[in-house]
C-alpha positions in Angstrom: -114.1 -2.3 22.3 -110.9 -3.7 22.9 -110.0 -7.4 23.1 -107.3 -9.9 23.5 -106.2 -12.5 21.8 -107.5 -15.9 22.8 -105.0 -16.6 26.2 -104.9 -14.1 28.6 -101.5 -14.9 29.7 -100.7 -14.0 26.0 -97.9 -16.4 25.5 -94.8 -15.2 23.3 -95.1 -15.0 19.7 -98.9 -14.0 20.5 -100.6 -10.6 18.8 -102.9 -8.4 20.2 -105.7 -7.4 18.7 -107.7 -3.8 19.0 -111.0 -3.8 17.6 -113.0 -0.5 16.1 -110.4 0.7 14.6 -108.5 2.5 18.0 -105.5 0.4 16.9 -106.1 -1.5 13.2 -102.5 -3.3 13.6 -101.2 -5.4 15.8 -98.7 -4.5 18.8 -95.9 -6.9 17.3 -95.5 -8.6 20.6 -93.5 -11.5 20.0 -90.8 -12.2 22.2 -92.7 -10.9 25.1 -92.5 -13.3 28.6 -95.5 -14.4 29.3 -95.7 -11.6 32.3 -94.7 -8.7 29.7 -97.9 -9.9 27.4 -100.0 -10.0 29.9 -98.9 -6.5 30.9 -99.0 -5.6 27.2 -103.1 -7.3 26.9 -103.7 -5.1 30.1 -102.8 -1.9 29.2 -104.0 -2.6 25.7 -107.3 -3.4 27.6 -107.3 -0.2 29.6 -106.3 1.8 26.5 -103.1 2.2 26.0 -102.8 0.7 22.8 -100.8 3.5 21.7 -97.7 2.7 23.9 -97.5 -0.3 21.0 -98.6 1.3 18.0 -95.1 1.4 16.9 -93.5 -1.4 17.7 -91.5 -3.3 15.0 -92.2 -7.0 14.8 -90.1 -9.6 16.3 -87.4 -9.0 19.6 -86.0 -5.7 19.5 -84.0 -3.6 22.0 -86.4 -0.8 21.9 -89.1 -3.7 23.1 -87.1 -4.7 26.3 -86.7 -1.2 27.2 -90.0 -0.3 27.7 -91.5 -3.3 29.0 -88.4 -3.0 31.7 -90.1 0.1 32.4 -93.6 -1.0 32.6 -93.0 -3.8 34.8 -91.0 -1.5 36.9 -93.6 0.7 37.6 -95.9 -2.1 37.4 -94.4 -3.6 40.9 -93.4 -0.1 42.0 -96.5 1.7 42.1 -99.4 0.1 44.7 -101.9 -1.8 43.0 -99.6 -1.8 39.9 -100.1 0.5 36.0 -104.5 -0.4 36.4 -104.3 1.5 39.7 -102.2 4.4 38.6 -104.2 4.9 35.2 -107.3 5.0 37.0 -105.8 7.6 39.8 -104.5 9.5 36.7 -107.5 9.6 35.2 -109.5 11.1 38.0 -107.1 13.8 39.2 -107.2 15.3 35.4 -111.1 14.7 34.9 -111.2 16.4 38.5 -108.8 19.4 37.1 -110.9 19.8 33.9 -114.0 20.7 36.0 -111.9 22.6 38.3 -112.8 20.8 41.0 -110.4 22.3 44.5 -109.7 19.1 46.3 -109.3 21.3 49.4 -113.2 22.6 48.9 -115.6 22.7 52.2 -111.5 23.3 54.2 -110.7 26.8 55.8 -107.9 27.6 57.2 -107.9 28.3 61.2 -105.4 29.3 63.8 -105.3 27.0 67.0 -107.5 27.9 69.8 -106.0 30.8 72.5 -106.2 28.2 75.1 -103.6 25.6 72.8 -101.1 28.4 71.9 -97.6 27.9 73.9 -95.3 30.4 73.6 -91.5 29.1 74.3 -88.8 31.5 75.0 -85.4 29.8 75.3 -84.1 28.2 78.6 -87.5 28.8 80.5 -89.4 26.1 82.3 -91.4 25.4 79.2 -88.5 25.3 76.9 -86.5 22.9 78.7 -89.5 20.9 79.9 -89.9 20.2 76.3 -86.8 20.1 75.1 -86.5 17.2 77.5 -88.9 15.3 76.1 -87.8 15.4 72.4 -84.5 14.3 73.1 -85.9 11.4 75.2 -87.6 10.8 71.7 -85.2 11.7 69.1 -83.4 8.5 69.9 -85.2 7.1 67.6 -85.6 9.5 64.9 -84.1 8.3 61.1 -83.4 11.2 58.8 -84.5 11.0 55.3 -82.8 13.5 52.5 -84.1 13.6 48.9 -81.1 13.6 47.3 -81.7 12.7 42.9 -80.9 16.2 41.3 -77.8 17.8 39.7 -77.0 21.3 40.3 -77.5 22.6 36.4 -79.6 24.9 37.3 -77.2 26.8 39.9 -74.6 26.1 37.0 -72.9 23.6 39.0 -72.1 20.3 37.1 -72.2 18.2 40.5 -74.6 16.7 42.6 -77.1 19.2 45.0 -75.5 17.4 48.0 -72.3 18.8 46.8 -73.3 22.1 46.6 -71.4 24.4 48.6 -73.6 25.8 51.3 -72.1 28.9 52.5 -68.7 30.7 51.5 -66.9 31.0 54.3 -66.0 27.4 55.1 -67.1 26.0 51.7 -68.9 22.7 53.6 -71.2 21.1 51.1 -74.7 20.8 51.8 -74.7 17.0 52.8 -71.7 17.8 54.6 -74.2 20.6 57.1 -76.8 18.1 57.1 -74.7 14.8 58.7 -73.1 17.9 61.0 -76.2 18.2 62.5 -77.3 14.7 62.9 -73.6 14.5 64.6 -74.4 17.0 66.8 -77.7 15.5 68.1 -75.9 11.8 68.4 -73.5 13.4 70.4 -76.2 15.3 73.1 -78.4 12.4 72.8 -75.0 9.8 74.2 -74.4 12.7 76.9 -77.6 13.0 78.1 -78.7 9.2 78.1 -75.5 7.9 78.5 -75.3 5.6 75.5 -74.4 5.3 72.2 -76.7 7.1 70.0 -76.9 6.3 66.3 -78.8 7.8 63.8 -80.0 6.2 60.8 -79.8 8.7 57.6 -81.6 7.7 54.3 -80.3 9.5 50.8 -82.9 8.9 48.3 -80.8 9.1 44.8 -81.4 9.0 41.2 -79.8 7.0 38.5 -77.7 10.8 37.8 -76.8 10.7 41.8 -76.4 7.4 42.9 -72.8 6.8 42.3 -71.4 10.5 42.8 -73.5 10.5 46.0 -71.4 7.3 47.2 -68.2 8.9 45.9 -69.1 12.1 47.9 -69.7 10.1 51.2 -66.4 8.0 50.5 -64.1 11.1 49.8 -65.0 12.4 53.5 -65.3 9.6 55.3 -69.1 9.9 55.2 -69.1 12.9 57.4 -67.8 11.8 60.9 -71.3 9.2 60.4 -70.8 5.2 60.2 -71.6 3.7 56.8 -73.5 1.5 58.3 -76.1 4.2 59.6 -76.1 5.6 56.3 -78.6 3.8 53.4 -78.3 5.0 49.6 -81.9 4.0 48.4 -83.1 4.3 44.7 -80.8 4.4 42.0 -83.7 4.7 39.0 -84.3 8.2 37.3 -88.7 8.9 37.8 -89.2 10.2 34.5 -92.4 12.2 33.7 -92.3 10.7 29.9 -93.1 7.7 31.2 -96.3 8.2 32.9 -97.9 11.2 30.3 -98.5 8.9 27.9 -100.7 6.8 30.4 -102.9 10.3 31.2 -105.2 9.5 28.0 
């Protein structure tokens, strides 16, 4: 049985305590906020003790690192690090029974009667073309965009990559051509300006190059202003394994 210290808030300067000998020494967590203790007595409590095993004793740059990390993930992740343990925790005692989470589900084709089939330019076709253009007005476009192209032995970004030989256009460079495209239908056909918001999820590894990519062509024909870089942190599995115990 694991418990804390007398505060719960754990204020700095403040040690930890495991009981029955799951940790026998103290996490060393002085210097800790008042928030990163707290975190610390939680996930001490929920047994993670061994995230702290090691720590040396007083502030150390090691220290801030991690509990940057935790309380990262911590507001990241909904319903914070107690949430996620306990979601971890039941998707691997689920895998070590073998449990299919797709069990009791069969795979169907739609009923004859729902089946459309469109051939281009008939009544059908353009009767629903119509009416996803009268929608795509207000579509946003969302790229994942945090990997490097190591494995296809290219040292740049993925967005970079070209995407066919003849012309050489990089891949984000195809992608913003087509959004173009539809912007420019959409403003014939509704008679407005049409503007497409595009999201480029990035990684600490992409963020940057991803910016210099969009600033070299002049974001692709697209606005900056329509265009959102979001992220900048690299999701690294090492962080969460330790929390499958």
């Amino acid at each position: 049985m694991l418990r804390r210290s007398p505060s719960p808030t754990a204020h700095a300067g403040e040690r930890l305590v495991a009981e029955e000998g799951s940790l026998e020494r103290s996490t060393n967590a002085e210097g800790l906020s008042t928030r990163e203790a707290a975190l610390v007595a939680d996930l001490v409590e929920l047994g993670q003790g061994h995230l702290f095993e090691d720590w040396p004793p007083g502030p150390h740059e090691g220290k801030q690192r991690l509990m940057a990390q935790l309380l990262q993930l911590e507001r990241a992740y909904p319903g914070g690090l107690r949430a996620y343990i306990a979601h971890a925790r039941m998707l691997l005692a689920q895998a070590h029974k073998g449990a299919n989470p797709l069990a009791g589900w069969a795979p169907a084709t739609p009923h004859p009667a729902l089946h459309t089939v469109l051939r281009p330019l008939d009544a059908d076709y353009l009767r629903f073309e119509a009416v996803g253009l009268r929608e795509a007005a207000g579509l946003c476009f969302a790229v994942p965009a945090g990997g490097l192209g190591e494995r296809l032995g290219f040292s740049g970004i993925k967005m970079a990559l070209p995407a066919e030989i003849t012309t050489g256009m990089s891949v984000l460079a195809v992608y913003t051509g087509y959004i173009s495209a539809l912007q420019r239908l959409l403003a014939e056909r509704l008679g407005r300006e049409v503007r497409l918001p595009l999201v480029i999820m990035t990684s600490a590894d992409t963020h940057e190059r991803t910016r210099e990519l969009l600033d070299e062509n002049c974001y692709f024909g697209l606005y900056p202003s329509q265009v959102c870089r979001l992220g900048g942190s690299v999701l690294r599995l090492d962080w969460f394994a330790p929390m499958a115990r």
